[in-house]
C-alpha positions as CSV (number, residue, x, y, z in Angstrom):
1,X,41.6,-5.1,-9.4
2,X,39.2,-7.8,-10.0
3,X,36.5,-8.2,-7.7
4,X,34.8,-11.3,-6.7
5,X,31.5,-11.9,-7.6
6,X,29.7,-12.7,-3.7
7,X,33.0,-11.2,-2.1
8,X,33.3,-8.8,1.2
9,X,34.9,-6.7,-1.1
10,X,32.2,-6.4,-3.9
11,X,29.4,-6.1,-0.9
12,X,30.9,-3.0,0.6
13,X,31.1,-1.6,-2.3
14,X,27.5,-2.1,-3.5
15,X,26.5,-0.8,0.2
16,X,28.8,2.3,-0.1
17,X,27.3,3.0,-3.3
18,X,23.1,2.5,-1.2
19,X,24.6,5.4,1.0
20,X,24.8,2.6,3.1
21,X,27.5,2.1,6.4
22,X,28.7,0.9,8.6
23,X,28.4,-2.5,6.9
24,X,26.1,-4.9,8.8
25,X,26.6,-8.5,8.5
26,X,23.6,-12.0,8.8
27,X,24.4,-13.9,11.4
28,X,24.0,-17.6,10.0
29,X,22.1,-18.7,12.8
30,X,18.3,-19.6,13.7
31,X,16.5,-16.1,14.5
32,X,15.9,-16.1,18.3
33,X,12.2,-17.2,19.5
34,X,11.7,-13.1,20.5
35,X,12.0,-11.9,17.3
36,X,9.4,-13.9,15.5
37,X,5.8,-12.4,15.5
38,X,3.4,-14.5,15.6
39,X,1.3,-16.1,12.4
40,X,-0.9,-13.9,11.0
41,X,-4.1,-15.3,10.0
42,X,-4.7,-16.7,7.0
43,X,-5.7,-14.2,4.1
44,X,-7.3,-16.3,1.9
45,X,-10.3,-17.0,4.8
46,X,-11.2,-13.1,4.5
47,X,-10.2,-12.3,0.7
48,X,-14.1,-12.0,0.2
49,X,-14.1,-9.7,3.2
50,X,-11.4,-7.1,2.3
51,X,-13.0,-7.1,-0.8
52,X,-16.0,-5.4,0.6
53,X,-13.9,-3.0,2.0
54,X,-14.6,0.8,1.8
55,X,-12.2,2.1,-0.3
56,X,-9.5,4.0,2.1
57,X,-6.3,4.6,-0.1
58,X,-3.6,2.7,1.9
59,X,-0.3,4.8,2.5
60,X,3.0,5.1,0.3
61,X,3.4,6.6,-2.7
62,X,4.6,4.6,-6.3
63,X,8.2,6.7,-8.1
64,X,5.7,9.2,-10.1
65,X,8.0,8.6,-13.4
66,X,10.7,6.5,-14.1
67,X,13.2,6.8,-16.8
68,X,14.8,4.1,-17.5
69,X,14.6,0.4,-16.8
70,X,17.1,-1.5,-14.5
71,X,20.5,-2.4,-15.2
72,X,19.8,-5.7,-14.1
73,X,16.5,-6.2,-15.3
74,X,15.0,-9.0,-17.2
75,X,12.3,-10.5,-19.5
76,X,8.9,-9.9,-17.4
77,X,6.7,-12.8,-17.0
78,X,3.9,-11.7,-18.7
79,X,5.8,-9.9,-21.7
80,X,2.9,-9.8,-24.1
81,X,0.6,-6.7,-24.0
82,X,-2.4,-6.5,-22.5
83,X,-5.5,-5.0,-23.8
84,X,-5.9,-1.2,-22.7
85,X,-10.0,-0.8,-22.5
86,X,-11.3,-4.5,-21.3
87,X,-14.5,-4.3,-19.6
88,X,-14.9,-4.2,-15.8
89,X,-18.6,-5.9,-16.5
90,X,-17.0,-9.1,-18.4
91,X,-17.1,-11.9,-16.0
92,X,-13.6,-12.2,-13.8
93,X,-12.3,-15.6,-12.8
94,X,-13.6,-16.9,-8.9
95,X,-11.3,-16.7,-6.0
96,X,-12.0,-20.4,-6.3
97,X,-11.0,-21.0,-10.0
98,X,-7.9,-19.2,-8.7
99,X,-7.0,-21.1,-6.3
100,X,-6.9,-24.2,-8.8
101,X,-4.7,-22.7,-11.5
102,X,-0.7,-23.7,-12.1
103,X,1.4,-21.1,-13.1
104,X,0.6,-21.1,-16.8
105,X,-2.9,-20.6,-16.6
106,X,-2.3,-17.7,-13.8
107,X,-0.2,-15.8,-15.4
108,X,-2.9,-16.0,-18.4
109,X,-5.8,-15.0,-15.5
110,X,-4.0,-11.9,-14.6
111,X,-2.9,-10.7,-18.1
112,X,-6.4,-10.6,-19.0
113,X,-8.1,-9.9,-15.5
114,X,-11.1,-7.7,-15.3
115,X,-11.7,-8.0,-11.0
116,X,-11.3,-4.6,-10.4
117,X,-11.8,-1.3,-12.2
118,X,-7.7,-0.8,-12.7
119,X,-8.2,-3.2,-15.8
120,X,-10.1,-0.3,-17.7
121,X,-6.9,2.3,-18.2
122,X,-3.9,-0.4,-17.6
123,X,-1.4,-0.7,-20.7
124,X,-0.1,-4.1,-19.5
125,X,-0.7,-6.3,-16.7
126,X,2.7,-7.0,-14.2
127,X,2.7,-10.4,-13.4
128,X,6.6,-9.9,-12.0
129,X,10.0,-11.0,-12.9
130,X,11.4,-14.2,-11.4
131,X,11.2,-18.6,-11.4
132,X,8.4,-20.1,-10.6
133,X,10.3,-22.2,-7.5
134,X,12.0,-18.5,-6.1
135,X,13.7,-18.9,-2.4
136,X,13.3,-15.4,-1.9
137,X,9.7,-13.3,-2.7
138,X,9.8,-9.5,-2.6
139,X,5.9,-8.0,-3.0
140,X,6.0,-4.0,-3.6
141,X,2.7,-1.7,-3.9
142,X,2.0,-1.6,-7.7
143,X,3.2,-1.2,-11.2
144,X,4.3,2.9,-11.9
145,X,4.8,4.2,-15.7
146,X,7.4,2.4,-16.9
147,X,6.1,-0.8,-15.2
148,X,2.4,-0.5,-16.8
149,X,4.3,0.2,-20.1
150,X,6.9,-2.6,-19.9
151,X,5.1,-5.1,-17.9
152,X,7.9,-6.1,-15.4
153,X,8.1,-4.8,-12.1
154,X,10.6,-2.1,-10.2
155,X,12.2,-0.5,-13.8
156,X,13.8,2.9,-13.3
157,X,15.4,4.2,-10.3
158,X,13.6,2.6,-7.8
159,X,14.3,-1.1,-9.6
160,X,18.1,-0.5,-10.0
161,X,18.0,0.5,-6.0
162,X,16.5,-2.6,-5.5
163,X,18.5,-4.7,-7.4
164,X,21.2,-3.0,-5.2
165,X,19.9,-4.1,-2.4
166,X,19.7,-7.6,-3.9
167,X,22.9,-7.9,-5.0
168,X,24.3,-6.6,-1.3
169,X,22.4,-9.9,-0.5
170,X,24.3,-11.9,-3.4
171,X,21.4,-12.1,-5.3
172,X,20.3,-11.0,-8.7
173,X,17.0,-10.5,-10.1
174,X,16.0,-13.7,-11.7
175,X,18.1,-15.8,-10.0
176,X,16.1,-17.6,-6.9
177,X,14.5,-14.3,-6.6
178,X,10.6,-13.2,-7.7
179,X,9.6,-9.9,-7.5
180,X,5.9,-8.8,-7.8
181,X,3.3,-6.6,-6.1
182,X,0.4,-6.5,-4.5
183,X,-1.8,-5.5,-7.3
184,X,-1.0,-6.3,-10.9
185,X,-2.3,-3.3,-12.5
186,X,-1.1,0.1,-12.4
187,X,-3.0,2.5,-10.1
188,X,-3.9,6.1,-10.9
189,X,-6.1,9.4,-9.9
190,X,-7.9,11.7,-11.5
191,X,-5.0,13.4,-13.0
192,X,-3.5,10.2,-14.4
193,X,-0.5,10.5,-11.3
194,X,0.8,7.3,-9.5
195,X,-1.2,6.8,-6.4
196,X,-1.4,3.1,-3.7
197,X,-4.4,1.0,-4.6
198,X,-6.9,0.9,-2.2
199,X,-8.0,-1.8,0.2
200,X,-10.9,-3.1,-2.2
201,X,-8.0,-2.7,-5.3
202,X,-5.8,-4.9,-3.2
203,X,-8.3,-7.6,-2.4
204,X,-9.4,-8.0,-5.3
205,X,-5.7,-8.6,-6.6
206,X,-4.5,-10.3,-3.2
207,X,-6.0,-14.8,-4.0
208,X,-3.3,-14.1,-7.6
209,X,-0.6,-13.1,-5.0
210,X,-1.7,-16.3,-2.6
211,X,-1.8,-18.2,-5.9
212,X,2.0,-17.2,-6.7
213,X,2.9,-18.1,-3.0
214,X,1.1,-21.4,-2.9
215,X,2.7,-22.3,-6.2
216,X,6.1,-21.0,-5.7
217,X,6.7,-22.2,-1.6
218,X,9.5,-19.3,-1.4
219,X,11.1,-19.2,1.9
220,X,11.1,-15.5,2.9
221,X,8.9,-13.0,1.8
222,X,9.8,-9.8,1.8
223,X,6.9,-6.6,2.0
224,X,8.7,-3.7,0.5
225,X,6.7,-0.5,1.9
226,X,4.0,0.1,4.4
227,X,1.2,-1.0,1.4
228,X,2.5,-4.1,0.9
229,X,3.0,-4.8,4.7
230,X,-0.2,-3.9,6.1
231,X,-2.5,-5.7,2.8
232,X,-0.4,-8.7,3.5
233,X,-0.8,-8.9,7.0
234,X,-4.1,-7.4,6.7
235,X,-3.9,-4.3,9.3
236,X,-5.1,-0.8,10.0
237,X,-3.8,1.0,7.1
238,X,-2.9,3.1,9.8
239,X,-0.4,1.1,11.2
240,X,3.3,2.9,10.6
241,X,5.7,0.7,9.4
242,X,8.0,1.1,11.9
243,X,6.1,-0.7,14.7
244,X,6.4,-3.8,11.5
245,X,10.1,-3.7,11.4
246,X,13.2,-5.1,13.2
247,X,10.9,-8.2,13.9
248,X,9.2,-11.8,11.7
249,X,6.1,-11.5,10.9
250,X,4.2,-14.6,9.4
251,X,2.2,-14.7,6.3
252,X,0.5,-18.2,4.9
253,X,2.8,-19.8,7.6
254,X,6.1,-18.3,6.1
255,X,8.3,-15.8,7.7
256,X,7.7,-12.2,6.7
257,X,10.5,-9.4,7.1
258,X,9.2,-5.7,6.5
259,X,11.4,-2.7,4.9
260,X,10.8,0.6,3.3
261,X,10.0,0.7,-0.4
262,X,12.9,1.6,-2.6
263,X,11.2,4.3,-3.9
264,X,11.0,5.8,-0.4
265,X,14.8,5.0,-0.2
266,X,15.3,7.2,-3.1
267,X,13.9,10.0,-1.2
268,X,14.9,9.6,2.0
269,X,18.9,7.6,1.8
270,X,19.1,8.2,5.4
271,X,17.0,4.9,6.2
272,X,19.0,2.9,3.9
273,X,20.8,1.7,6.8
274,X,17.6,0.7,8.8
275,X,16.4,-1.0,5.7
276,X,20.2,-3.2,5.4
277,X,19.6,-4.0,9.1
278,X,16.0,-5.1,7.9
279,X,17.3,-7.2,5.1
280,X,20.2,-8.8,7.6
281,X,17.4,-9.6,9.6
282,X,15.6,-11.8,6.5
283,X,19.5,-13.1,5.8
284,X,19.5,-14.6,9.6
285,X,16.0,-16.2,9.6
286,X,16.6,-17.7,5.5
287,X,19.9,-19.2,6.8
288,X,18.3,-20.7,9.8
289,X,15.6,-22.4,7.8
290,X,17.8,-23.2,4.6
291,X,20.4,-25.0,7.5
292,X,17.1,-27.2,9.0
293,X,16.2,-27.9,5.4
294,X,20.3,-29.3,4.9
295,X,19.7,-31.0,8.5
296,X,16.5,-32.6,7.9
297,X,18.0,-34.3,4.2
298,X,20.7,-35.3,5.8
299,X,18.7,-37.4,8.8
């Protein structure tokens, strides 16, 4: 039997394979007015702030290893390698001369960026995987093994959920899709394990990420995992995640839906469903600004 690409068909089976039923479905309508939090302020006023911050380890944990990269995976932006040792005390580029630089010149910023102290023991840089004029943004915590090693983000397990997810969505990575994270460089303890970068580690990574929204103008954003959630909405790293979901949040004046981290998935398949009816959720509020995009051409 063949099976259409985008078809009812080849969606239950992609959700059947997540662990994933019963099968919800987007409503292609405008979100209603209830379910849209309100805009959250404006990170790049209070990147210099967060920077300052003490260095509380926000919650979530990064796949410790992954094996192998995704079957749907493609060239990473930034595919050249990255020096290993750069020093922390060479001078790193200005929120401000970041906040001038086209995509190009970015993705050159972040390969060789020195703003934190993640630069010191990073293999490559992870600028992410995607166009530069993406409808659809997903942000994760940070690079892992494999992702420090290949340069592109969400390789292994936790990337071929993901691009499960996508392709539940009828998307594919690469294809009006961008998928980064909040920092660019791989985080790590003592013992060289995965760990979530910490509020000062994400500040100082978060004017590239407002750089890649400001250049891109994606219509949903999507914060995969409570790191990613709370840097981009700038909360109490305390805040659980489930007081984010089932609800729009706003982010540089562009809807934001929260879900669990793939990774998270992998451990614990019975939220795959809650994270479907999170995804939906995006699906309804994407269709109901892609339709006023259609109505306003056509006026």
């Amino acid at each position: 039997m063949t099976i259409r690409e985008g078809s009812p068909t080849r969606r239950a089976l992609l959700l059947d394979e997540m662990g994933i039923g019963p099968v919800w479905h987007a409503r292609r309508q405008g979100m209603p007015a209830e379910l849209v939090a309100p805009d959250a302020p404006d990170v790049a006023a209070d990147v210099s702030a967060l920077q300052n911050a003490t260095h509380h380890e926000l919650a979530g944990k990064n796949p410790s290893e992954f094996a192998t990269p995704s079957s749907l995976g493609s060239t990473a932006a930034n595919s050249e390698s990255a020096p290993s040792a750069l020093s922390v005390e060479s001078s790193p580029v200005s929120n401000e001369e970041i906040a001038r630089m086209d995509w190009t010149e970015l993705q050159a910023a972040i390969a060789t960026c020195t703003r934190c102290a993640l630069c010191a023991s990073r293999t490559r840089t992870v600028f992410g995987v995607g166009g530069a004029s993406a409808d659809w943004l997903f942000i994760g915590e940070g690079p892992g093994t494999n992702e420090d090693r290949q340069g592109e983000p969400f390789v292994g397990p936790a990337g071929k959920l993901l691009d499960n997810m996508m392709a539940a969505m009828d998307m594919r990575r690469g294809e009006k899709v961008f998928i980064t994270n909040i920092v660019k460089c791989r985080p790590t303890d003592a013992s060289g394990k995965d760990r979530a970068p910490t509020s000062a580690e994400a500040g100082a990574c978060l004017p590239y990420l407002e750089r890649q929204i400001a250049l891109m103008q994606p219509r949903m954003l999507v914060a995969l995992g409570k790191t990613a959630a709370v840097s981009l909405l700038r909360l109490d790293p305390a805040t659980s995640l489930g007081s984010l979901r089932g609800r729009l949040h706003r982010h540089a004046g562009r809807p934001l839906a929260v879900t669990y981290h793939p990774a998270y998935l992998l451990r614990m398949p019975r939220d795959k469903a809650k994270s479907w009816q999170d995804l939906c959720l995006a699906l309804e509020a994407e269709a109901g600004i892609a339709a006023n995009a259609d109505g306003d051409a056509d006026s």
